[in-house]
N, C-alpha and C positions, 0 to 999 in steps of 0.2 A: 668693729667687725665681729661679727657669731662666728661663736666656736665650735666648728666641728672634733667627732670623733668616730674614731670607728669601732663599727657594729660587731658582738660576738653571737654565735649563732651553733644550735647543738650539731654535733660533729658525729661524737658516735656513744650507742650504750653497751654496755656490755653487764656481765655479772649475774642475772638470772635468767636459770633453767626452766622452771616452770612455774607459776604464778597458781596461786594456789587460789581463788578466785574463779578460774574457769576450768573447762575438761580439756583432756587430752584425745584425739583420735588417729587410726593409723589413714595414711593416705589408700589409694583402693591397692596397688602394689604390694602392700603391706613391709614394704622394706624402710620407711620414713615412717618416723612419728609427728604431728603434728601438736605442737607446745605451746602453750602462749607463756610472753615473758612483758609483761606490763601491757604497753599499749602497741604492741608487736608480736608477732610467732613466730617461731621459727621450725622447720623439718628436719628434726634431727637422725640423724643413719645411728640408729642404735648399733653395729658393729665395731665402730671407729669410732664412737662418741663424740662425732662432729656434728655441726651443725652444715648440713648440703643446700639449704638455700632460705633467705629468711622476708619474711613479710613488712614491710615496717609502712606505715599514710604516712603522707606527706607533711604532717605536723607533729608536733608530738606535745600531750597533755595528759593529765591525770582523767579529763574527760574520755578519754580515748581506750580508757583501758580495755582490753578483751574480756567478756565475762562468755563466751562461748565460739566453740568451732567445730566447722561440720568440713564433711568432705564428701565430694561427690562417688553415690555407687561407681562397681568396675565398669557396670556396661553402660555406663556414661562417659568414664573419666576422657574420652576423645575429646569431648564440649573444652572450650575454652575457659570458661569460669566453672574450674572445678570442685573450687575451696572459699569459703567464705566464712566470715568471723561475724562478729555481735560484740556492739562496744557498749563502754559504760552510759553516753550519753543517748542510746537508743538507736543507732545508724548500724546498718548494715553495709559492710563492704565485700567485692566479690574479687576474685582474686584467680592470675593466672598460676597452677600449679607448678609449670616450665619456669617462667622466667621469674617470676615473685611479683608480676606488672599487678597493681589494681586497675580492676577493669572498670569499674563502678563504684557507687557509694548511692546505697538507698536510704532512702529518708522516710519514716514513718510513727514508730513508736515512741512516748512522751518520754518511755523511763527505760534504763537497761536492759537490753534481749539478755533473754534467761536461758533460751531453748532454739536450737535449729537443727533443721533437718531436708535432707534433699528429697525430691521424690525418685522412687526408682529408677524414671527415667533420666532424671539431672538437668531438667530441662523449669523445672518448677522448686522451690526453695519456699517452705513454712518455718516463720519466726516467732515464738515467744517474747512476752515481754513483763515486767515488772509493774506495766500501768493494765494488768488485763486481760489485752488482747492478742490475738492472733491473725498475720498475715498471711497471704500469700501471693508472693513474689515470681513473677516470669523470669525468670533466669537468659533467656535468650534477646527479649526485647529490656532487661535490664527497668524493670517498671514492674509498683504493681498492683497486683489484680485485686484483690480487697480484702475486706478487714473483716472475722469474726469476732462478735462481743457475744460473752454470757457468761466467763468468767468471772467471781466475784474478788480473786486474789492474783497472786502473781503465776502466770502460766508455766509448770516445771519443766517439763518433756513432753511433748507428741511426737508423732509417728503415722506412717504412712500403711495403707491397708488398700487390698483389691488393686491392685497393681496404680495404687496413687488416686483412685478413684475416691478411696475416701480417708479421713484425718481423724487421729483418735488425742485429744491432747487431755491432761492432767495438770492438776493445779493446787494451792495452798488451800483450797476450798471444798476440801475435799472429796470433790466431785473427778469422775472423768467424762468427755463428751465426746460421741461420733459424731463428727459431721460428715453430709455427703459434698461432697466438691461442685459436684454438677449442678446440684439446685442451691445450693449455698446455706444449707439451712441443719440446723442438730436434728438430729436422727434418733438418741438416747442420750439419757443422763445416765453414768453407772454411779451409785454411793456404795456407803457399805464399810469405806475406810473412816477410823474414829478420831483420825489425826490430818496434819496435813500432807500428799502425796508428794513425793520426792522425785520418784523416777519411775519408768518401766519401758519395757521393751518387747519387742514382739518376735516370735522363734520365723529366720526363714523361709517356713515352709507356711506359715502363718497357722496355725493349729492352735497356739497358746499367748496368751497377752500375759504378761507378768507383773505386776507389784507395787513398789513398798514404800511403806509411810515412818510414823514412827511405831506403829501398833505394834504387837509382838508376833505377828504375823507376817508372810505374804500372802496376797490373792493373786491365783490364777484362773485366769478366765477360759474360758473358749471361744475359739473366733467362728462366725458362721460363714459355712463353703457356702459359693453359687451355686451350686448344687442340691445342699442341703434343707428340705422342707420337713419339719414334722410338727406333731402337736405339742411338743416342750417350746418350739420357739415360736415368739411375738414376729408378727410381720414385718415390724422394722428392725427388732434388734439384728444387732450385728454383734455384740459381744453375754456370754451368759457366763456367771461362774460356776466353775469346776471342784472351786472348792481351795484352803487356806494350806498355807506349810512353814509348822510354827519355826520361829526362828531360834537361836543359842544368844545372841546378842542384846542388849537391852539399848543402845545407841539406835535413832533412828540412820532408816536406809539414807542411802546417799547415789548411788548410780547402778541399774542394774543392766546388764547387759549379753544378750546373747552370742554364740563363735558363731564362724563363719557357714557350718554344716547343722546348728541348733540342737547340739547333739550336750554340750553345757550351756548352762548360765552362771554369771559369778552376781554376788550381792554384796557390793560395799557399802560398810556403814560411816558413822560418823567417827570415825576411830581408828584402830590398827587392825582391822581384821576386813576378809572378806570371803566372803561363803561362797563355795564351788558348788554346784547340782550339778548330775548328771542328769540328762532325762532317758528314761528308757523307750523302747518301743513298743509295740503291740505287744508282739509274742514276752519278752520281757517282762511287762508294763501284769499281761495275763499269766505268766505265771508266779509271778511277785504276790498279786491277788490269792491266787488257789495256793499259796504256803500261809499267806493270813490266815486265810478264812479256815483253813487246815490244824493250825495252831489255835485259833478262835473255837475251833471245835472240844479239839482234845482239853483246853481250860475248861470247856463245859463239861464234857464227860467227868472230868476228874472234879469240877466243884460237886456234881450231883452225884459221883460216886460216894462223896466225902459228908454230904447232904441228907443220904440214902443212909449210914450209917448215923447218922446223929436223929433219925425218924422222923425230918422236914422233908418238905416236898417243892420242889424246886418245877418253876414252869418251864417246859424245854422252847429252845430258842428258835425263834421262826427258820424253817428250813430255806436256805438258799443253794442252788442252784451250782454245785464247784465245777463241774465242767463246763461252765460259764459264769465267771461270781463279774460280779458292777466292778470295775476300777477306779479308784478313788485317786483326788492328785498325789499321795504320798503312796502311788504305787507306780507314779510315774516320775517323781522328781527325788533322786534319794542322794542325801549329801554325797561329796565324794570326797572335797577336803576345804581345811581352814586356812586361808593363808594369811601369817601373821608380819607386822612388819615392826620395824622400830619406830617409826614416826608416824604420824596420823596421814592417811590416805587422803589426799581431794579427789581423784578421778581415776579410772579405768577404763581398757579398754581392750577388746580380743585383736588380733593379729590376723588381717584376712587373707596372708600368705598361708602354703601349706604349713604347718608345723614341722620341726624337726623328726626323723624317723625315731620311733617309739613315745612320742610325745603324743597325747589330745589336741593340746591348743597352745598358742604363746601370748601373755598376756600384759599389758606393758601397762605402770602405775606412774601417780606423779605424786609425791610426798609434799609436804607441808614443810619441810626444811630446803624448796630448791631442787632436788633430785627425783629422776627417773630412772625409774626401773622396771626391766621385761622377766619376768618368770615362766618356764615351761610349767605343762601342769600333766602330772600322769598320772594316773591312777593309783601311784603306790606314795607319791609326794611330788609338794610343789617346790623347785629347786629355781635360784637366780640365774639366771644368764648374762645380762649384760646389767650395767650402773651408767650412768651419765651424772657426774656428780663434782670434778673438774670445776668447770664452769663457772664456777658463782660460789660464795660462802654460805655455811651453814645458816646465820643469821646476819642480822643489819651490820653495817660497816662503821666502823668507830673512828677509825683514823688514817688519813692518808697521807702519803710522803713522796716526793719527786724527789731522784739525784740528779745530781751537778749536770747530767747533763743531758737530763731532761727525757732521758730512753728507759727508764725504766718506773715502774708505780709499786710502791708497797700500801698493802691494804691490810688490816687488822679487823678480826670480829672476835667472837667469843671463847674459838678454840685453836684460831688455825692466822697465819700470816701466807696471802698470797702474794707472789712477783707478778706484776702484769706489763706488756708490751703497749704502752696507754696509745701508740697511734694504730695500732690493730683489734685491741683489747684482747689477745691471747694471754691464756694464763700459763706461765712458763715455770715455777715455781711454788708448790702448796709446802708450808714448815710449821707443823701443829707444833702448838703454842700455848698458856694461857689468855684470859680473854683482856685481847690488849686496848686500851684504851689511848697510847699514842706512839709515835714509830720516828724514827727519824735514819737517815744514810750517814754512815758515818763516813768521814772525807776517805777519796778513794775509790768510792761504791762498790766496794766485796764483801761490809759488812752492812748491819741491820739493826739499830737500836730497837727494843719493844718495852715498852711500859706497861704492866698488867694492873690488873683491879688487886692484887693479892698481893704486891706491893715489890714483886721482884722486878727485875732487870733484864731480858733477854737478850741475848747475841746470837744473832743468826748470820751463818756465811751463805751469800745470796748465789755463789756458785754452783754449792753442792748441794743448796737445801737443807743443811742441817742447822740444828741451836744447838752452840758448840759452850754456852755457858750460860748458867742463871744464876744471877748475885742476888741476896736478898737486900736489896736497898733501900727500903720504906718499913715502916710501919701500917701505913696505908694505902690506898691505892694511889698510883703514880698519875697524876690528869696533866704533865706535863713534860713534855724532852725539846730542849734547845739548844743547838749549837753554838759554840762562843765564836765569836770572827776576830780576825786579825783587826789592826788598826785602820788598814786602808779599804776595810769590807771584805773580803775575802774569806772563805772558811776553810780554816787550814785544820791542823790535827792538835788544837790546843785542849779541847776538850768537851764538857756538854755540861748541861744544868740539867736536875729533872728538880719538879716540884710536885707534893705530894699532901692529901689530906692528914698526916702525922706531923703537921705545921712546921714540918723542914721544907727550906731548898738548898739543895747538895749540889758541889761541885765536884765533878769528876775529870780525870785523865786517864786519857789512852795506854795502854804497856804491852807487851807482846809477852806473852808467859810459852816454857816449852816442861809440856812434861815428861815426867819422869820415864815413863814406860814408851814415849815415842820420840822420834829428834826433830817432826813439825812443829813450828808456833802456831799458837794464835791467839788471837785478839784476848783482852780481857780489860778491865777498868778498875779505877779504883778511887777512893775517896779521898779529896783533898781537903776541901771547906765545905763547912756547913752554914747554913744562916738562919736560925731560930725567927720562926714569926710566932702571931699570936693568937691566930685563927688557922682555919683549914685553906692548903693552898691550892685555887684555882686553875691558876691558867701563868705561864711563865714568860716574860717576852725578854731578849737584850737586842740592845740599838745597833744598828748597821757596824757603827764602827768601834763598837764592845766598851761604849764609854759608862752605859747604864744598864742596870738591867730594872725592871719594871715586874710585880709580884701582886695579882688579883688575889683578895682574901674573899674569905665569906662573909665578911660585917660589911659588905659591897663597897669596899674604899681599893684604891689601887695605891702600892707602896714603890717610890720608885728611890733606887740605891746608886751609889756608885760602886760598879764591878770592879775597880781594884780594891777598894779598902773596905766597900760595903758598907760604907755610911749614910745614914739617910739625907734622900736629898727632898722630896715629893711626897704630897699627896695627894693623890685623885679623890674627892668624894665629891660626890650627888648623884649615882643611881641610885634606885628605891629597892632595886633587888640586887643580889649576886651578879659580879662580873664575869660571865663566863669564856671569853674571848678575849683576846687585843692582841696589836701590831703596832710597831714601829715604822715610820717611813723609811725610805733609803739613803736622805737626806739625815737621820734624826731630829727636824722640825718639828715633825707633828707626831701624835699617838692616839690613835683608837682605841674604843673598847664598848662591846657589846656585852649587853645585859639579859639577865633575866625577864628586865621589867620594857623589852624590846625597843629598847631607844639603844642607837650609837651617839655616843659622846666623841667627839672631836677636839684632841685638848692641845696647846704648844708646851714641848720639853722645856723652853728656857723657863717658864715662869709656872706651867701648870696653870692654866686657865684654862678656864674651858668655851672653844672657841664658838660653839655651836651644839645643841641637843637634837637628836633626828628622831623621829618615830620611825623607825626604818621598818620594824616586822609585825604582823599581826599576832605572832606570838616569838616564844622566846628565840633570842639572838644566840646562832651557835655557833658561828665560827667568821670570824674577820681578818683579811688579808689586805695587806695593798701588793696594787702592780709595782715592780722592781723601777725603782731610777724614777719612776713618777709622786701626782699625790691619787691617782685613781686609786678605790681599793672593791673590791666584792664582800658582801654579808650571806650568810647562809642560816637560814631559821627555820622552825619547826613549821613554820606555816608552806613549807613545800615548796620555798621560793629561794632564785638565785640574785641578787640585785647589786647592779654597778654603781656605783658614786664619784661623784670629784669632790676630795674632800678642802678643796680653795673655795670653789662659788656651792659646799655643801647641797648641790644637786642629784636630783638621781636622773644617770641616765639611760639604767635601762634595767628593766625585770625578764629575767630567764625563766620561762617554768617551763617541766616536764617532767619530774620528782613528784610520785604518786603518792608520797610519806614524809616524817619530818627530815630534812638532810643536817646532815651531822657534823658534816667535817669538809675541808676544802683544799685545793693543794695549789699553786698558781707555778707557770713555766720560770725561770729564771729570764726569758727573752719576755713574756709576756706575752706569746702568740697562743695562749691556750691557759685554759683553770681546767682540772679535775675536781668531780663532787660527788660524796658520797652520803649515799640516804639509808634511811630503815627498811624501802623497801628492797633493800638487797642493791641495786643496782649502783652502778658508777658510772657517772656520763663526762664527756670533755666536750668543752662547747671553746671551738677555736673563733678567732680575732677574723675578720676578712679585710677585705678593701672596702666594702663600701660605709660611707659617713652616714652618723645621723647628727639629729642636731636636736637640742634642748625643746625648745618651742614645741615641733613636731612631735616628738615622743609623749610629749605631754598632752597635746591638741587628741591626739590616740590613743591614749590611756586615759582620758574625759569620754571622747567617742564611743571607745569598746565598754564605761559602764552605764553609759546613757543605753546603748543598744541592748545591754543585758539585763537594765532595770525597766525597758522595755517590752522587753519579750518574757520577761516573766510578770507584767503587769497585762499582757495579752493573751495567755495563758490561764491567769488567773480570772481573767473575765469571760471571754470565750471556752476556755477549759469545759470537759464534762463537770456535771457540780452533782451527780445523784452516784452516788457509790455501785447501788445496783445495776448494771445495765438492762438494756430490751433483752428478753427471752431469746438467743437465737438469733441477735439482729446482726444485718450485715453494712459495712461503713467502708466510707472514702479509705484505700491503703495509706497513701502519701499524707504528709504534715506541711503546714507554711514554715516555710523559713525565707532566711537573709536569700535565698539561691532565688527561691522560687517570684520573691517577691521584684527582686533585680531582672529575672524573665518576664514577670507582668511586664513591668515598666518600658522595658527592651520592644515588646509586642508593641503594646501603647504610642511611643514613639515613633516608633517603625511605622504604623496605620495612619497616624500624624503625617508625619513626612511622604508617605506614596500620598494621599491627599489631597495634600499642598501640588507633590506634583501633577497628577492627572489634571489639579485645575492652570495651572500653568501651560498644561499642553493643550488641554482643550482651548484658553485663552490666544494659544500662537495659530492655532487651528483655524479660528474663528477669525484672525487676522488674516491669515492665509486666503482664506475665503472671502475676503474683502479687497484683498488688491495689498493688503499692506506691506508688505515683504521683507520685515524683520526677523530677523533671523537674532534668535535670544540662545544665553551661550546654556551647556546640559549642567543638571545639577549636580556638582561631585559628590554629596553626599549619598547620595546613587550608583557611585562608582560603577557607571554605564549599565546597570538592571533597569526594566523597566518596573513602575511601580508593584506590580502584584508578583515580580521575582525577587521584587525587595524586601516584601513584605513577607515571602515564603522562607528567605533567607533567614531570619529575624526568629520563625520557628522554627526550623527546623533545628534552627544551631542550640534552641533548647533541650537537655537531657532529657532524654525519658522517661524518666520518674518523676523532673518538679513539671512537665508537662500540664500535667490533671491540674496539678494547683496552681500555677500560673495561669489560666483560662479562669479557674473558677474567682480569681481574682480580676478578672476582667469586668468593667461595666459594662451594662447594658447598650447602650450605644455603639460601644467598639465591640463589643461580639459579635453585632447586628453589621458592621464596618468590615470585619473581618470571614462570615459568613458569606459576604459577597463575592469574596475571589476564590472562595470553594471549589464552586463549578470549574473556574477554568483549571486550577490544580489539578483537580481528577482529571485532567487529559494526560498528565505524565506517568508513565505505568508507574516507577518508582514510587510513586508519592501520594498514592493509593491508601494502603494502608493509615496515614498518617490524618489525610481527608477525611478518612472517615472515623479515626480518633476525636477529631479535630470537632469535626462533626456531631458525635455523639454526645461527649462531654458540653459543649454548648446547648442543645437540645435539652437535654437534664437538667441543669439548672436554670434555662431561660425559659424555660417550658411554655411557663402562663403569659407571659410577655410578651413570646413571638405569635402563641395562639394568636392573642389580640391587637397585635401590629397588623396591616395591611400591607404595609414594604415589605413585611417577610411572608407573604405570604407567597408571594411569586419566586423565591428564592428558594423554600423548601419544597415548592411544588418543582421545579427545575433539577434540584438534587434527588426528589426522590424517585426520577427516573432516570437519571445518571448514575446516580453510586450505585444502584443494581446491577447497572449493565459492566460496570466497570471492575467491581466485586467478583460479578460471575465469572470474568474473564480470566482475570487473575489467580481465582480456582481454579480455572480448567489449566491455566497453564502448570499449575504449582501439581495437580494432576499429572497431566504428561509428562512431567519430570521425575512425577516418582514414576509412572510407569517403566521410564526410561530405564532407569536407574536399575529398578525391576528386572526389566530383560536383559541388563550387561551381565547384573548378583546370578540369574541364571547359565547366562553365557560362561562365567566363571566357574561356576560348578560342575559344567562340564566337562571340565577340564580333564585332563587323566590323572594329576596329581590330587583331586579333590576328593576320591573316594580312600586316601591313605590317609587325608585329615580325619574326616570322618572316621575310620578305622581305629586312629591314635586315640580322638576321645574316647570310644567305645571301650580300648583298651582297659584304659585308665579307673575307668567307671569298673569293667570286669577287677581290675586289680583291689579297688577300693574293697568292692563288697568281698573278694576272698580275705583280706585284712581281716574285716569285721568277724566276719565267722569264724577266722582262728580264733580271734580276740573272747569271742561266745565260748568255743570249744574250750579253752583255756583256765575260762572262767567256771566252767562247768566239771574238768578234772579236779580242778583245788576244793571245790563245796563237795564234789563225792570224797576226795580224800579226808577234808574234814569232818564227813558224816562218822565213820566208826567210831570217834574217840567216846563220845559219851555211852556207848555198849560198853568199851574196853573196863570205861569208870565204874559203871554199873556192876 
């Protein structure tokens, strides 16, 4: 009989804030931030420092990871997919910003989207990518539209121009390029930058294109109005520069970005800092000019007064014009301040909410340690507002621990011990710490053992959050804490082992101490036995029923004792490297141990043999458990992987991934219905037990499958792949990629054209009976489930997405397009299915082009269509016409209302309120510089 078992599957992650990897944006509200946290985001309410609703696909992998998120402008955000992300593996997913639904998943780019952005309207979505190129995506039909190639690097940032009309992207290559949308084709090359471009951005009112590479510079450009014709500009440019503004910083740029009114930009670099500009205005912008050129003056007067005395003769300097001087950019962008932080910045971004009253702008960062934070920014300094920081530890997680009974999770990293609620993943608990490297509940669960690198002891009381005692009990750092168990298994309050690189393992008892100055106890420990080894100690384990205890050295041998007298009983040797793990079964039969040299060993207690060698990880082994009262156990290694075992018929039967780092440490439930794991990159995930079986055979059959298909598809890639580094000048390309989707759609169609086929000739055959007297009567065919053939076949498409559409067709042979072209005609009679016809349509005409010329069968078929889809086309227009007209006359009908002229009123308001702001704001500015003017008379 096969043995089944049942399947574990990821449950939930928790632990990171912000993933440092990708940027942050506010939604158009401005009241949510938009964060990614590995291969998920989430919307976090910077007030509360919650997270209000969070993103996660449907799988979860290291492939998956987020490296960008855009959010749809405000006079979009009504559209349904208003938010969408850029994964590591090159896919785009679109996303409801209400409910967290994904709406979509587009397929396109070979390597990581770098860069996204919506169009104004929100109706249109341009992605960067790592292999290039640049698409662009219909956002409403979820498909898309196509591909610009002319980059030679990885595409940084674009940005949209002329109300979406046209695209300006920027790249490693240090080039930037306008394209036009409408004809598909680059417009200018800007250079000019000496490094590669990082980022920029375009001011609102579009007046100024911005920046920055790693040069020591920004360039600002000018952007050309419709409007605008002279003899300085080129007939096609669209961008001209204005000229450079040196920077304070020697890290290259990293994100620049414009507020909401274009009135700053901030410039983060690669580092702790980021540079505030204000920009001024006209009047401003022109009198900032006439005090240069005014001071530019008076230094001439006085060199040549100085000149004049010494009897050289000095040429005077070409006269300009001060009641009208040229404005140069650093008479329009003048620092306003530096905002420094603790940790190195990855992203930024303005707050398209109004600001707080007295505030310019609100500015919200994502650090490099996990944390966000929003800063106001005013004129006189930039102050924090809110922290999101809770959430997740500073760095990677070292060691984790379940209590008895199973409700609660301690996690340890470098400085701090969190409590977390593992079936919600709340964190209830933060108790800075040193950086602990293992942790354990001591019976009871009020208290907290921690083992640090520094070789002390911690106790923390998990009630009130505090560490109410630290004993120096190592020499070294402590890599191990174990609790002793009773005779019958159990863990009562007998005491704990830790073992430690100062080639002790010590044994400890519990005591309750009350001091002097208060009359509460608590907890404390003290030393009973010691047991000298002879190397540095690993990794600690004792047997279910506290007969042995079991000591990983570093000369990779395992030492195993008997825990009452400590005499030696065992020894483990044949790893090739350091043991860094082992467990004990429940039984004490068996014992594991994971190596450096990434094999588990499988040995029996009675005799120490060893029962079986496993190559279990691709790199090293770091943490091995078994399931309680079983012989299953879980491994966890640096190669990013969770993996289950039977350690009887030494099987594996199943690999967990979704750990975008090496995972460190492991915790298992004492029931067995759930493991907790913890990684480097910050996160903790619990992947629970379900109901359903899998079985040996199977898992294996699919873990042959998945790397046949992946030594496939990069052997398909590698042959069909572009192979010339430089692409076509300007060229424009297919958006969509073949994949598994699209290629299971071909097949799908193929079949489907097969099957009506078969049937039309079956009916024609009963037909032809019929007509003969024969009067059999033949039964329908279920595979048809009652459609007649060409609704069978429409079925078949239509249930294909709209993105592998393109590619599923262009994968079609020549035969079955030519098969499929035929029931065209009668589709365009469905008004719905219209549109889809003539997708349907186009796309085969394209690539069969030469084929159908010279077929004769097609020729009556394109001749048929192409005085159908006109008509049916037209039609469709005029309808899609009268509806807005419609629509037209109600938006009217509404505005006549009575209450419509008090709307209008309010904004008008608003806008009067704005600008009297501003001009205090001038006036204000203008009493302090006269105030300041006397002093130097006074000095003089």
């Amino acid at each position: 009989m096969v043995k089944a078992y049942l399947r574990y599957e990821p449950a939930l992650s928790f632990g990171v804030v912000a993933s440092p990897e990708s940027n942050v944006v506010h939604d158009p509200s401005g009241r949510r931030l938009l964060a990614a946290a590995l291969d998920r985001f989430a919307a976090w309410d910077l007030k509360r420092g919650l997270p209000s609703a969070t993103f996660t696909p449907s799988s979860s992998s290291a492939s998956l990871a987020v490296s960008c998120v855009a959010s749809s402008p405000a006079a979009a955000s009504a559209s349904a997919s208003s938010v969408a992300s850029g994964h590591a593996d090159g896919s785009i997913r679109l996303w409801d910003a209400e409910t967290g639904a994904c709406e979509a998943t587009l397929h396109g780019h070979r390597s990581a989207a770098s860069a996204l952005r919506f169009a104004p309207s929100g109706a249109v979505l341009a992605s960067g990518s790592k292999d290039c190129d640049v698409i662009l995506w219909d956002v409403v039909a979820q498909a898309g539209l196509f591909r610009l190639r002319g980059h030679r690097d990885q595409v940084t940032d674009l940005l949209f121009l002329d109300s979406g009309k046209k695209l300006v992207t920027c790249s490693k290559d240090k080039f930037i390029r306008v394209w036009d949308l409408d004809t598909q084709h680059c417009l200018q090359i800007v250079g000019g930058h000496h490094s590669e471009i990082w980022s920029m951005d375009v001011d609102p009112s579009e007046k100024f294109l911005v920046s920055g590479s790693a040069d020591p510079e920004l360039r600002v450009f000018r952007i050309r109005q419709s409007a605008e014709e002279g003899e300085d500009w080129n007939k096609w440019d669209a961008l001209k520069l204005f000229g450079e503004i040196p920077r304070q910083s020697k890290e290259r740029i990293q994100t620049i970005r414009f507020n909401k009114d274009g009135s700053l930009v901030a410039c983060q670099v690669a580092g702790k800092t980021a540079d505030i500009y204000r920009i001024l205005d006209e009047t401003e912008a022109t009198r900032k000019a006439k005090r240069r050129l005014h001071r530019k003056k008076e230094k001439a007067s006085a060199k040549a007064a100085a000149a004049e005395g010494n009897g050289s003769v000095i040429d005077p300097s070409p006269a300009q014009d001060s009641q009208n001087p040229t404005v140069v950019v650093t008479d329009v962008f003048k620092l306003l301040q530096v905002l420094r932080t603790s940790k190195k910045i990855c992203s930024l971004a303005f707050s398209p909410s109004n600001p707080p009253k007295g505030c310019l702008a609100t500015l919200s960062l994502s650090l490099n340690n996990n944390v966000l934070e929003t800063y106001s920014v005013d004129s006189e300094k930039v102050s924090k507002m809110y922290s999101v920081e809770i959430h997740g530890h500073r760095s990677d997680i070292r060691s984790l621990a379940l209590n008895s009974e199973d409700n609660l999770l301690m996690s340890t990293s470098h400085n701090a011990v969190k409590i977390w609620n593992p079936s919600t993943g709340d964190c209830l608990r933060t108790v800075d710490s040193g950086y602990g490297l293992c942790s354990a509940f001591v019976p009871g669960n009020r208290y907290g053992l921690i083992g640090t690198k520094t070789g002390t002891l911690e106790i923390i009381d998990i009630n009130s959050g505090n560490s109410i005692d630290v004993i120096e009990a190592h020499a070294g750092s402590i890599r191990s804490i174990v609790l002793i168990p009773d005779d019958d298994g159990t863990v009562n309050a007998r005491g704990f082992v830790t073992g430690s690189a100062d080639h002790d393992v010590k044994f400890w008892e519990y005591q309750l101490v009350q001091k002097s100055d208060s009359d509460t106890k608590h907890l404390s420990v003290t030393n009973v036995r010691t047991l000298k080894m002879n190397d540095d100690v690993l990794a600690v384990s004792i047997g279910p029923t506290g007969k042995h205890i079991a000591v990983a050295l570093l000369d990779c041998t395992v030492k195993v004792f008997f825990l009452d007298t400590l005499k030696f009983c065992l020894s483990l040797y044949g790893h090739k490297l350091p043991v860094l793990c082992m467990d004990i079964s429940s039984d004490g039969a068996l014992i594991v141990t994971g190596s450096a040299d990434k094999n588990l060993k499988i040995w029996g207690m009675d005799f120490g043999d060893c029962h079986k060698s496993i190559f279990a990880h691709t790199d090293s082994v770091m943490d091995v458990k078994f399931v309680p009262k079983t012989h299953y156990m879980f491994s966890v290694g640096k190669d990013r992987t969770v993996k289950y075992w039977d350690a009887d018929k030494f099987e594996l039967l199943l690999t967990l991934e979704g750990h975008h780092a090496e995972v460190w440490c492991l915790a298992i439930s004492s029931r067995g219905d759930f493991i907790v794991t913890g990684s480097h990159d910050r996160s903790i995930r619990r992947w629970d037990r379900t109901e359903e079986q899998l079985f040996i055979e199977e898992e294996r059959e699919k873990r042959l499958e998945e790397t046949f298909e992946a030594d496939l598809d990069n052997a398909v890639e590698d042959r069909y792949g572009q192979k010339d580094d430089a692409p076509d000048e300007g060229s424009v390309g297919v958006p969509g990629k073949k994949t598994k989707e699209t290629v299971t759609a071909a097949d799908a169609i193929i079949d489907a054209l097969d099957t009506a086929e078969e049937e039309e000739k079956r009916l024609n055959e009963q037909q032809e009976s019929q007509n003969n007297g024969e009067g059999t009567k033949s039964k329908p065919n279920v595979i048809m489930q009652g459609h007649s053939p060409s609704e069978y076949v429409l079925n078949a498409v239509s249930s294909v997405r709209p993105n592998d559409l393109e590619q599923a067709l262009l994968s079609l042979p020549f035969s079955d397009a030519l098969k499929l072209m035929a029931y065209l005609k009668e589709w365009s009679l469905i008004p719905l299915k219209v549109e889809l016809v003539c997708r349907v349509c186009l796309v085969l005409l394209q690539t069969h082009h030469n084929q159908l010329t010279t077929t004769p069968a097609a020729r009556s078929i394109l001749t048929e269509l192409k005085y159908i889809l006109y008509g049916r086309v037209k039609d469709c227009k005029d309808t899609i016409g009268f509806n807005l007209a419609a629509m037209d006359h109600i938006k009217e009908l509404l505005t006549m209302r009575s209450d419509a002229p008090f709307r209008d009123a309010k904004a008008k308001l608003m806008e009067i309120r704005q600008e009297q702001s501003k001009r205090s704001d001038r006036s204000d500015g203008g009493e302090k510089r006269k105030k300041k003017k006397p002093k130097p008379s006074v000095q003089s």
